[in-house]
mmCIF file of the C-alpha atoms, coordinates in Angstrom:
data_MODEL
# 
_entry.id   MODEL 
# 
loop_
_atom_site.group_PDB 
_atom_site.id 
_atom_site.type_symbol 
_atom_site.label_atom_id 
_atom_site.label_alt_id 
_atom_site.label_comp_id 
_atom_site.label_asym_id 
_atom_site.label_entity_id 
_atom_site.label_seq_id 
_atom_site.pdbx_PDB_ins_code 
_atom_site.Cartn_x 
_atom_site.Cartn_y 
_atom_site.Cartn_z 
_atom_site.occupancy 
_atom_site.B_iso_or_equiv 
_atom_site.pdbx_formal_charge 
_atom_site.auth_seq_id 
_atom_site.auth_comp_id 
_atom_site.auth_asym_id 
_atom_site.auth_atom_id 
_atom_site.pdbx_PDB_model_num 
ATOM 1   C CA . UNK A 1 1   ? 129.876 -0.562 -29.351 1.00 0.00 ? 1   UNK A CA 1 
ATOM 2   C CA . UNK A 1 2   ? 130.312 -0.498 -33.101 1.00 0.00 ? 2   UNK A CA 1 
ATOM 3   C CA . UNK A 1 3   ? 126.576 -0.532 -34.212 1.00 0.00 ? 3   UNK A CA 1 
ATOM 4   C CA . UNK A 1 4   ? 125.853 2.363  -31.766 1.00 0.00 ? 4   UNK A CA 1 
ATOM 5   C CA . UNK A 1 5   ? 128.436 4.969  -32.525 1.00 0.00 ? 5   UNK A CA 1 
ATOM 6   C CA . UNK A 1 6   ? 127.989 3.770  -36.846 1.00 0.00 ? 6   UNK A CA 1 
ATOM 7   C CA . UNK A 1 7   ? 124.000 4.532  -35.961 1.00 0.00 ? 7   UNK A CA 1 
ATOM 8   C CA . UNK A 1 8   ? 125.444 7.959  -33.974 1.00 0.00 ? 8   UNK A CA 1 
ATOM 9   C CA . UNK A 1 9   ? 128.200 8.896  -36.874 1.00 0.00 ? 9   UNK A CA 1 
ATOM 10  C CA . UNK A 1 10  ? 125.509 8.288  -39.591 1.00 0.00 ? 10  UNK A CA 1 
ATOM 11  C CA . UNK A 1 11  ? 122.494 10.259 -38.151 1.00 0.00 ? 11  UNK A CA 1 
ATOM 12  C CA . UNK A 1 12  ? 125.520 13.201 -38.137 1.00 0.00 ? 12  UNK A CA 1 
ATOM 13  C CA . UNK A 1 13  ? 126.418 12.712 -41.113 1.00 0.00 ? 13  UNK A CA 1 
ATOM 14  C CA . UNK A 1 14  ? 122.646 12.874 -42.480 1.00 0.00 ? 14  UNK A CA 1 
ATOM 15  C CA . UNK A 1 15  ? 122.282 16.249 -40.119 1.00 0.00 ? 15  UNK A CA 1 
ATOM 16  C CA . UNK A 1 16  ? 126.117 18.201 -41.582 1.00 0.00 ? 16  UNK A CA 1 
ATOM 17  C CA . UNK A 1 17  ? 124.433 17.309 -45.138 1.00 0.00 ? 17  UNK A CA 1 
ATOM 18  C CA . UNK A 1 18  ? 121.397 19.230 -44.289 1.00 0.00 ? 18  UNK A CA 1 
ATOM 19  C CA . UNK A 1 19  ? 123.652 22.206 -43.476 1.00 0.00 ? 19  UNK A CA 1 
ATOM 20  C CA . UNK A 1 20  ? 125.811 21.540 -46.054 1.00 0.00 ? 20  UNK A CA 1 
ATOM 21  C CA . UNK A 1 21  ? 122.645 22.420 -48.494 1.00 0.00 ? 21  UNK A CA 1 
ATOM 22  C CA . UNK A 1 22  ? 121.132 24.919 -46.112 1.00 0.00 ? 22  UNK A CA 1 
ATOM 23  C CA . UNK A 1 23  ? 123.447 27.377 -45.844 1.00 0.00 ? 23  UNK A CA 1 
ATOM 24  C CA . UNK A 1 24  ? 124.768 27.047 -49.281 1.00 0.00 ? 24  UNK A CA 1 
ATOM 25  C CA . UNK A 1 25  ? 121.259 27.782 -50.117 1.00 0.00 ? 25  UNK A CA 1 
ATOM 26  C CA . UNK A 1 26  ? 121.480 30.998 -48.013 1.00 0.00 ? 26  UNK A CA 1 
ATOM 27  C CA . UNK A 1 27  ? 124.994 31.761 -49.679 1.00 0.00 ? 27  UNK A CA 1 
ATOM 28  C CA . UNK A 1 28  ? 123.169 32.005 -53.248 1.00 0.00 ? 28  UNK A CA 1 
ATOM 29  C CA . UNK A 1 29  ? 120.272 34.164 -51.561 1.00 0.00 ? 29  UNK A CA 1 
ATOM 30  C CA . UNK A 1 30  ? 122.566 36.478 -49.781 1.00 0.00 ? 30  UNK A CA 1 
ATOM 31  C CA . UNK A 1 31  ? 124.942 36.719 -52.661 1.00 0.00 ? 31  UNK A CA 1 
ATOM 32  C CA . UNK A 1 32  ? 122.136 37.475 -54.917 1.00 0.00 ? 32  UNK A CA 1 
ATOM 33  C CA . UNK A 1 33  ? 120.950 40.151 -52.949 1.00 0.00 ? 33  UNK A CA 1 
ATOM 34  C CA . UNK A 1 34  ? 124.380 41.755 -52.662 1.00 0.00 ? 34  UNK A CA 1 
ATOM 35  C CA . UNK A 1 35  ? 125.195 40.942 -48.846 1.00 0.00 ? 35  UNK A CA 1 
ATOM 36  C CA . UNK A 1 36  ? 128.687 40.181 -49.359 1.00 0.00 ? 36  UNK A CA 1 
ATOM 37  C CA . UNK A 1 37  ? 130.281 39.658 -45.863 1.00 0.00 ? 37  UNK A CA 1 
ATOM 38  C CA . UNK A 1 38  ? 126.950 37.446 -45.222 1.00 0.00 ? 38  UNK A CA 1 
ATOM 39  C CA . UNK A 1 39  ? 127.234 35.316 -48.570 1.00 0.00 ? 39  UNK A CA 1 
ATOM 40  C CA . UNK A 1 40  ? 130.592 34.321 -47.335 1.00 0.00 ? 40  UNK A CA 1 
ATOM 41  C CA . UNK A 1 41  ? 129.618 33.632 -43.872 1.00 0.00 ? 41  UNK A CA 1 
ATOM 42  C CA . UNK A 1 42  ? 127.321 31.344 -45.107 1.00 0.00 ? 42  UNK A CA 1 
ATOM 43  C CA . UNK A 1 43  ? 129.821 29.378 -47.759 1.00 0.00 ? 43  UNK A CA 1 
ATOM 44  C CA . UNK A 1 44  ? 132.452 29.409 -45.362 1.00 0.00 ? 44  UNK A CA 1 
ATOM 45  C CA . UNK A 1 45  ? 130.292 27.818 -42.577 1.00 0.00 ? 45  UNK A CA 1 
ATOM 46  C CA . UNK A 1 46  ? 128.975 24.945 -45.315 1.00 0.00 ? 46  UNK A CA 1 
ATOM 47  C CA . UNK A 1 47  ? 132.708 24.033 -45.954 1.00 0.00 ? 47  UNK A CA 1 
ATOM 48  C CA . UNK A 1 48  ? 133.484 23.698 -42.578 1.00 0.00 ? 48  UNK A CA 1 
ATOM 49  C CA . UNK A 1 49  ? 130.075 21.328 -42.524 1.00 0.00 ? 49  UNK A CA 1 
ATOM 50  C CA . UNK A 1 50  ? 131.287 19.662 -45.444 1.00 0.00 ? 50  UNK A CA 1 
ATOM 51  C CA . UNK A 1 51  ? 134.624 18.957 -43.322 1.00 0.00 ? 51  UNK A CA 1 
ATOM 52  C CA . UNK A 1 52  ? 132.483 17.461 -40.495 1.00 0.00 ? 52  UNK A CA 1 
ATOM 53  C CA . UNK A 1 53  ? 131.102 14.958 -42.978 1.00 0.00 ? 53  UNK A CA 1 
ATOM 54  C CA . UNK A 1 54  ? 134.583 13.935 -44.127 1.00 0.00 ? 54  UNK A CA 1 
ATOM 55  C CA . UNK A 1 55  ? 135.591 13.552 -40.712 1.00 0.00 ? 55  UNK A CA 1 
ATOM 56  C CA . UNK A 1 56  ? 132.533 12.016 -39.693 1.00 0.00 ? 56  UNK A CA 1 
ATOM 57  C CA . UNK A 1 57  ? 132.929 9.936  -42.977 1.00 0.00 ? 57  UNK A CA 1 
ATOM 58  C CA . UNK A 1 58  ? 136.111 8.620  -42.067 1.00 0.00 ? 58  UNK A CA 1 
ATOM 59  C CA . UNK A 1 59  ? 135.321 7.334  -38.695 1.00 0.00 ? 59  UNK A CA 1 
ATOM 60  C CA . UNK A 1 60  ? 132.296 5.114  -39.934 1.00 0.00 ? 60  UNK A CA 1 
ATOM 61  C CA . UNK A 1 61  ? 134.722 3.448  -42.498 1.00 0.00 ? 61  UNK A CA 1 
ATOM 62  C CA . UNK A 1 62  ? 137.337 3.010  -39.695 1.00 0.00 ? 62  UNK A CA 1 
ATOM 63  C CA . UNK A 1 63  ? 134.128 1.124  -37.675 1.00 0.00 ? 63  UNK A CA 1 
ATOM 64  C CA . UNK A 1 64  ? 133.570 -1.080 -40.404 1.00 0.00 ? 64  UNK A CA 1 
ATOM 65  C CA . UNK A 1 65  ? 130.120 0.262  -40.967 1.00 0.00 ? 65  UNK A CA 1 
ATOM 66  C CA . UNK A 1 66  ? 128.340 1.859  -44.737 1.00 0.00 ? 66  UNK A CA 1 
ATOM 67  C CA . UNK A 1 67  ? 128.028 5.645  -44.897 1.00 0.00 ? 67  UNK A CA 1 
ATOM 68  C CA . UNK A 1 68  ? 124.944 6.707  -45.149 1.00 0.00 ? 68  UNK A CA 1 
ATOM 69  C CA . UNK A 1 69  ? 125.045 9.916  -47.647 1.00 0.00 ? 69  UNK A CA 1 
ATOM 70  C CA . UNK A 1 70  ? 121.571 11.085 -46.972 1.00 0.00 ? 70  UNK A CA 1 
ATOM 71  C CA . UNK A 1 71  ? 120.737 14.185 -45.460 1.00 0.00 ? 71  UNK A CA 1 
ATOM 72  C CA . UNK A 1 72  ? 118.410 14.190 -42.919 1.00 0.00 ? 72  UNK A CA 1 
ATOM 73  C CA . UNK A 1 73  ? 116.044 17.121 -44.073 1.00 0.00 ? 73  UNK A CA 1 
ATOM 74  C CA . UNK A 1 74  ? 115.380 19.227 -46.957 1.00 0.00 ? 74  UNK A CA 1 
ATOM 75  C CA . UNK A 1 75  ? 116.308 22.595 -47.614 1.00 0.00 ? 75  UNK A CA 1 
ATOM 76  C CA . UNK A 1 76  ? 113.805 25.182 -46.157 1.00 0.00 ? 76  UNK A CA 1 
ATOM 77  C CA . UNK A 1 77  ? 113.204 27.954 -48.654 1.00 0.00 ? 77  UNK A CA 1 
ATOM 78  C CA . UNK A 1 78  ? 114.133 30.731 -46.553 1.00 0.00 ? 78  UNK A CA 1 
ATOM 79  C CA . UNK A 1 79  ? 115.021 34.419 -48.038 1.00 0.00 ? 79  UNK A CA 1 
ATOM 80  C CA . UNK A 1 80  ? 114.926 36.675 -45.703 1.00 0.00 ? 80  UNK A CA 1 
ATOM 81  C CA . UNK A 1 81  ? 117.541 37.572 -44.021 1.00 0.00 ? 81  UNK A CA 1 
ATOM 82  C CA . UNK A 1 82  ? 116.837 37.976 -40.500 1.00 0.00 ? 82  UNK A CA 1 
ATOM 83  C CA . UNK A 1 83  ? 115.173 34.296 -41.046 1.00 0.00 ? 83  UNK A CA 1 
ATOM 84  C CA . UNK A 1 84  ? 118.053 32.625 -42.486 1.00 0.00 ? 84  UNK A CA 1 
ATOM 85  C CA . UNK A 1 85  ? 120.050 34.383 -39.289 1.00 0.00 ? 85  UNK A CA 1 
ATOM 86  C CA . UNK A 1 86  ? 117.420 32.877 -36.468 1.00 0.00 ? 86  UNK A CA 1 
ATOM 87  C CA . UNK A 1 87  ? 117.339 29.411 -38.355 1.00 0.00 ? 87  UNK A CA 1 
ATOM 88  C CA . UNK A 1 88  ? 120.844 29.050 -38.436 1.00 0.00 ? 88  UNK A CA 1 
ATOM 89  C CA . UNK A 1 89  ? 121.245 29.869 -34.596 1.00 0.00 ? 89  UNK A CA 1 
ATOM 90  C CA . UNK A 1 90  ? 119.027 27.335 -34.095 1.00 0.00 ? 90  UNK A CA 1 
ATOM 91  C CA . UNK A 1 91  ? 119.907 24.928 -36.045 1.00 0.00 ? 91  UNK A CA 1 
ATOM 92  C CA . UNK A 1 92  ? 123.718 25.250 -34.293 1.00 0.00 ? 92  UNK A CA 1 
ATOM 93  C CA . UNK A 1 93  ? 122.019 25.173 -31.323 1.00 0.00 ? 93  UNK A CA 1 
ATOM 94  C CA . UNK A 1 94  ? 120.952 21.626 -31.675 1.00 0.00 ? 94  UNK A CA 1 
ATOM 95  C CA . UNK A 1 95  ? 124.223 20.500 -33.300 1.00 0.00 ? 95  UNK A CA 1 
ATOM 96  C CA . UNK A 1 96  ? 125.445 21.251 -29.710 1.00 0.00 ? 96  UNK A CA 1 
ATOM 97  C CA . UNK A 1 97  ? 123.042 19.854 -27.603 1.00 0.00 ? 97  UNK A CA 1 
ATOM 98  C CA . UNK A 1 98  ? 122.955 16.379 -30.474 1.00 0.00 ? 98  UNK A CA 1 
ATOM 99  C CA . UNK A 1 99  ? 126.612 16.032 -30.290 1.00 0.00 ? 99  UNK A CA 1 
ATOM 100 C CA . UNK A 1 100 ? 127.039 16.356 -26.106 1.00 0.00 ? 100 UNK A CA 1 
ATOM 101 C CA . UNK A 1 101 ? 124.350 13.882 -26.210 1.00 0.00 ? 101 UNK A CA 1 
ATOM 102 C CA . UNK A 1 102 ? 126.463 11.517 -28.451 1.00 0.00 ? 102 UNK A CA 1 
ATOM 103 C CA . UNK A 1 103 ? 129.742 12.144 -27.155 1.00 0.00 ? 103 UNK A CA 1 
ATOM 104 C CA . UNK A 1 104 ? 128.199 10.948 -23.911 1.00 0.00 ? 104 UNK A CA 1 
ATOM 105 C CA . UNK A 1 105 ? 126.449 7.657  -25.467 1.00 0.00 ? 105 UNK A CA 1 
ATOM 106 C CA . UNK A 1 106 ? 130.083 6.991  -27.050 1.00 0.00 ? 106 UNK A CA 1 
ATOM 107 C CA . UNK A 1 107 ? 132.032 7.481  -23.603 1.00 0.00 ? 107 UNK A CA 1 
ATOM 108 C CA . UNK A 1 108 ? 128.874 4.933  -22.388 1.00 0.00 ? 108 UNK A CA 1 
ATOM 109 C CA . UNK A 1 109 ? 129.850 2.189  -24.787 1.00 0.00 ? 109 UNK A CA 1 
ATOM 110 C CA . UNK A 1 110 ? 133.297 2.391  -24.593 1.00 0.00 ? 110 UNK A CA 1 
ATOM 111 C CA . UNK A 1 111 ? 134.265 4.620  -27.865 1.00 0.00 ? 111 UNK A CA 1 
ATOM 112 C CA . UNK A 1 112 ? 136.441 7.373  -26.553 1.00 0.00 ? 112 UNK A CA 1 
ATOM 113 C CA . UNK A 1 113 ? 137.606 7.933  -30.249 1.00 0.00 ? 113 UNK A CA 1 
ATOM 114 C CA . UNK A 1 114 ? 133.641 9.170  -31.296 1.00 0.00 ? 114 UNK A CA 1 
ATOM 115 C CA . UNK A 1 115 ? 133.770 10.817 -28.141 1.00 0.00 ? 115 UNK A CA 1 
ATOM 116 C CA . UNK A 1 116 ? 136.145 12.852 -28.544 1.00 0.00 ? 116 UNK A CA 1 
ATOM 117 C CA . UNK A 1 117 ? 135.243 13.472 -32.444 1.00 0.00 ? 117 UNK A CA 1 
ATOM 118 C CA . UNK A 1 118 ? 132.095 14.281 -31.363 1.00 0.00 ? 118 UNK A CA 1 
ATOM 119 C CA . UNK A 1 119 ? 133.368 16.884 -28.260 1.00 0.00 ? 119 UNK A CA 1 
ATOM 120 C CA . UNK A 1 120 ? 135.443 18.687 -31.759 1.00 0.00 ? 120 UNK A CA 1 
ATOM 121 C CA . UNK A 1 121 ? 132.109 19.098 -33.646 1.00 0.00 ? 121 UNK A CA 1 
ATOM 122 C CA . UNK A 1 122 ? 130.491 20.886 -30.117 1.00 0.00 ? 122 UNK A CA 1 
ATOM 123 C CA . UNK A 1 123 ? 133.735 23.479 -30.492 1.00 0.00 ? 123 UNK A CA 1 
ATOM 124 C CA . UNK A 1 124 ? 133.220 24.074 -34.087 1.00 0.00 ? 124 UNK A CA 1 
ATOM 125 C CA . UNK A 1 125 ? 129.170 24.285 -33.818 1.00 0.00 ? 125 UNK A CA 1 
ATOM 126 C CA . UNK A 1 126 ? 129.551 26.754 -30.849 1.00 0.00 ? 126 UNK A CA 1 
ATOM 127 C CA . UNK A 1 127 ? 131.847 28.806 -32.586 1.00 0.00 ? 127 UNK A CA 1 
ATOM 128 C CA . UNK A 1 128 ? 129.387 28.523 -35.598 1.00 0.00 ? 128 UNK A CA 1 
ATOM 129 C CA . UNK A 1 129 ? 126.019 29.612 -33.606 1.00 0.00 ? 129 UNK A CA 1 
ATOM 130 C CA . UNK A 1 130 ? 128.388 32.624 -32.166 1.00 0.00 ? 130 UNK A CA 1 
ATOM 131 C CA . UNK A 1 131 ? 128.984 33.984 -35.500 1.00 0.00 ? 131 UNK A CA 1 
ATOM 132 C CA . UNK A 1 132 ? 125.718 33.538 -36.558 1.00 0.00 ? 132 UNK A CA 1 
ATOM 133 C CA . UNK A 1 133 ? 124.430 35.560 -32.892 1.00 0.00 ? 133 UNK A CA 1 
ATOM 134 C CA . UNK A 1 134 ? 126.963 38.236 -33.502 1.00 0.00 ? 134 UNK A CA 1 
ATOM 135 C CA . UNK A 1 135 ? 125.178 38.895 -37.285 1.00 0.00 ? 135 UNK A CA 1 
ATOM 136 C CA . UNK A 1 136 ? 122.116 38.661 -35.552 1.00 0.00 ? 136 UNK A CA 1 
ATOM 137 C CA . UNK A 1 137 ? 123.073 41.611 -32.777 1.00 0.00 ? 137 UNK A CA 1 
ATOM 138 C CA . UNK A 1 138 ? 124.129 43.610 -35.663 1.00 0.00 ? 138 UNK A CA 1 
ATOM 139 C CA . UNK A 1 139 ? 120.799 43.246 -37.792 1.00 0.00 ? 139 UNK A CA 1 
ATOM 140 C CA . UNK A 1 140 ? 119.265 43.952 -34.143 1.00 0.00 ? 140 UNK A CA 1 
ATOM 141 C CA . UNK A 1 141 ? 121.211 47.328 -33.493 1.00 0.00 ? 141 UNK A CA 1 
ATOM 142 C CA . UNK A 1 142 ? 121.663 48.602 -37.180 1.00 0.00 ? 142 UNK A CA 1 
ATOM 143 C CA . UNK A 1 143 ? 118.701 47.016 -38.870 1.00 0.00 ? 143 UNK A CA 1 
ATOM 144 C CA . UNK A 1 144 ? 118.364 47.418 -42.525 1.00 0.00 ? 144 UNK A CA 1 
ATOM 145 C CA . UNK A 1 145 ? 121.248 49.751 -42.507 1.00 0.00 ? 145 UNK A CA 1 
ATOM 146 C CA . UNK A 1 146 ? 123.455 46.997 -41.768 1.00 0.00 ? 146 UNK A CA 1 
ATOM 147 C CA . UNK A 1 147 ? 122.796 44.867 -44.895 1.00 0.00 ? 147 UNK A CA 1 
ATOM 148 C CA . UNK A 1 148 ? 122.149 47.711 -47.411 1.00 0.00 ? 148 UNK A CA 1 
ATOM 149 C CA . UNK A 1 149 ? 126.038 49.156 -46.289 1.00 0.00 ? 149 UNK A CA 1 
ATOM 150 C CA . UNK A 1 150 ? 127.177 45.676 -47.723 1.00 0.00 ? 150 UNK A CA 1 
ATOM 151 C CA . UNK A 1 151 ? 125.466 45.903 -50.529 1.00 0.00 ? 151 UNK A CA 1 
ATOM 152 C CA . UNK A 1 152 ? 126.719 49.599 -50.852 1.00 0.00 ? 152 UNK A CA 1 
ATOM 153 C CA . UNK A 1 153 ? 130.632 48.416 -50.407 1.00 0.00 ? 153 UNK A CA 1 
ATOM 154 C CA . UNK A 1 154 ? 129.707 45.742 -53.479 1.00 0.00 ? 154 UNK A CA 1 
ATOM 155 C CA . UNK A 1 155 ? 128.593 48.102 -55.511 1.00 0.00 ? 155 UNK A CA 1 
ATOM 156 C CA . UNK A 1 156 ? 131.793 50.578 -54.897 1.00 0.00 ? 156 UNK A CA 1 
ATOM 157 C CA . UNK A 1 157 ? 134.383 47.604 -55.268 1.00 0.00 ? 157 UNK A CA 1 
ATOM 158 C CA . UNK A 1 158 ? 132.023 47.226 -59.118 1.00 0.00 ? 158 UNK A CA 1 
ATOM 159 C CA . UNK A 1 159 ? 132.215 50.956 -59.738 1.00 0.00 ? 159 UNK A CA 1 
ATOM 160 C CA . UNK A 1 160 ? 136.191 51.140 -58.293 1.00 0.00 ? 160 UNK A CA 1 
ATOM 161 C CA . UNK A 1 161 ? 136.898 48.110 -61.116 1.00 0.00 ? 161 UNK A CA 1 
ATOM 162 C CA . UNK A 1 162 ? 135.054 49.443 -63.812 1.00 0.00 ? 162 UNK A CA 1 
ATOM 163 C CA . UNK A 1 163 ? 136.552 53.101 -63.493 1.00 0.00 ? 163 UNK A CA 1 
ATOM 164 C CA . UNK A 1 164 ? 139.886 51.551 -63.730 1.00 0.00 ? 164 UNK A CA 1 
ATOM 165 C CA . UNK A 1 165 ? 139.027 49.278 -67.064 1.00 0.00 ? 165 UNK A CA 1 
ATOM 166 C CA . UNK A 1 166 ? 139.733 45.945 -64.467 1.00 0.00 ? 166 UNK A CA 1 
ATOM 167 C CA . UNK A 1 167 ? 137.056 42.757 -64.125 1.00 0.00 ? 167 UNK A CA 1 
ATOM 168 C CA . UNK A 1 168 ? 134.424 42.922 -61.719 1.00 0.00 ? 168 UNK A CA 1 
ATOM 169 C CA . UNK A 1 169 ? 135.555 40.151 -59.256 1.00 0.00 ? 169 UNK A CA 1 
ATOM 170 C CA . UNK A 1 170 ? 132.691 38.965 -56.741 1.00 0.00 ? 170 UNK A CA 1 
# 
């Protein structure tokens, strides 16, 4: 039972790394580029990944077994936006279908605690992919118009500071 759900817990862990760095990556893009409520879709999303690992983490060292801090892929040097939008759908998309997968091989060998841990990461990877779809309906039905009225309310919050002699806070 132990070997299987360490092997389960680990590739997971190796998987929330890779979307740890992934969307951070699009956080630093998106930022750049002035697309404010997407920048912090992005970081907020890779902190709730890097809570996985914790959690993920904690439940190896409870089994006895060696973390295994390597993430499973490298960061794909996407910029665009729409791009960043699809690969993050799918990419949440197979968190759910990997984690169902292993919250049944847990219940299989007896591990109802992975089970279960693994059931919580198919709520918060569901709820994840839905964000991500509801950004992608709004590039769909506003296009372009959509991201350049974010970077139009950054560059009114800069111009709303600097009139009144404050810090530009980003």
């Amino acid at each position: 039972m132990r070997e299987k759900s360490i092997e389960l817990l680990n590739k997971a862990i190796a998987d929330e790394l890779v979307a740890v760095h992934q969307y951070m990556f699009f956080h630093f893009h998106c930022d750049d580029q002035g697309y404010d409520l997407l920048s912090s879709l992005f970081k907020r999303i890779a902190i709730e990944e890097m809570l996985h690992v914790e959690k993920l983490a904690d439940r190896v060292l409870f089994l006895k077994g060696e973390i295994r801090m390597e993430a499973a892929d490298s960061v794909k040097q996407i910029t665009e936006v729409k791009e960043m939008i699809k690969f993050a759908q799918e990419s949440e998309n197979e968190a759910v279908e990997m984690y169902n997968r292993f919250a049944i091989e847990c219940s299989n060998n007896a591990d109802s605690v992975s089970k279960s841990l693994f059931e919580s990461l198919v709520v918060d990877e569901e709820r994840h992919f839905g964000q991500f779809d509801d950004e992608m309906d709004n590039l769909e039905k506003y296009g372009d118009r959509y991201l350049v009225l974010q970077s139009m309310e950054r560059s009114k919050k800069s111009s709303v500071a600097a009139a009144a002699g404050r810090p530009v806070i980003e």
